[in-house]
N, C-alpha and C positions, 0 to 999 in steps of 0.2 A: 510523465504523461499527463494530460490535461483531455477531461470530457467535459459536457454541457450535463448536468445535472435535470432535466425536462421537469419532473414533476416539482422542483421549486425556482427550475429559473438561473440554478448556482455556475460555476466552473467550479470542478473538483479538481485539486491541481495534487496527484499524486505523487507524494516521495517513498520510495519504496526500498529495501535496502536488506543485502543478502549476505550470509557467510557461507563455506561450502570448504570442507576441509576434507579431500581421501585418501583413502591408503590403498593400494593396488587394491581394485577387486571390489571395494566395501567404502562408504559413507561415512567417516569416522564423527563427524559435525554435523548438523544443517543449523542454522539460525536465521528467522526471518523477522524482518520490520515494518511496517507501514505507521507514517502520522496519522492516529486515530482523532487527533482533535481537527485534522484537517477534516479528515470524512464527514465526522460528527457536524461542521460546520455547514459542506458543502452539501449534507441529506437534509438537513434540520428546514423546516418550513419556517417561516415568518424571520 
């Protein structure tokens, strides 16, 4: 996914990335990821 970041101007170009493991009935897993030096880049002013 790709937004316009407005208040500095950036493209944030998000990589996001999931694990999902069940077992009848029930959620045995979840694990989640996002590039945080991306964000960090694309919120960061100057």
């Amino acid at each position: 996914m790709e937004a316009l970041v407005t208040d500095t101007g950036k493209t944030y170009r998000q990589t996001y990335a999931g694990l999902l493991i069940a077992e009848p009935g029930r959620i045995k897993l979840l694990r989640e990821a996002l590039d945080t030096a991306e964000a960090a880049r694309a919120f960061s002013k100057g």
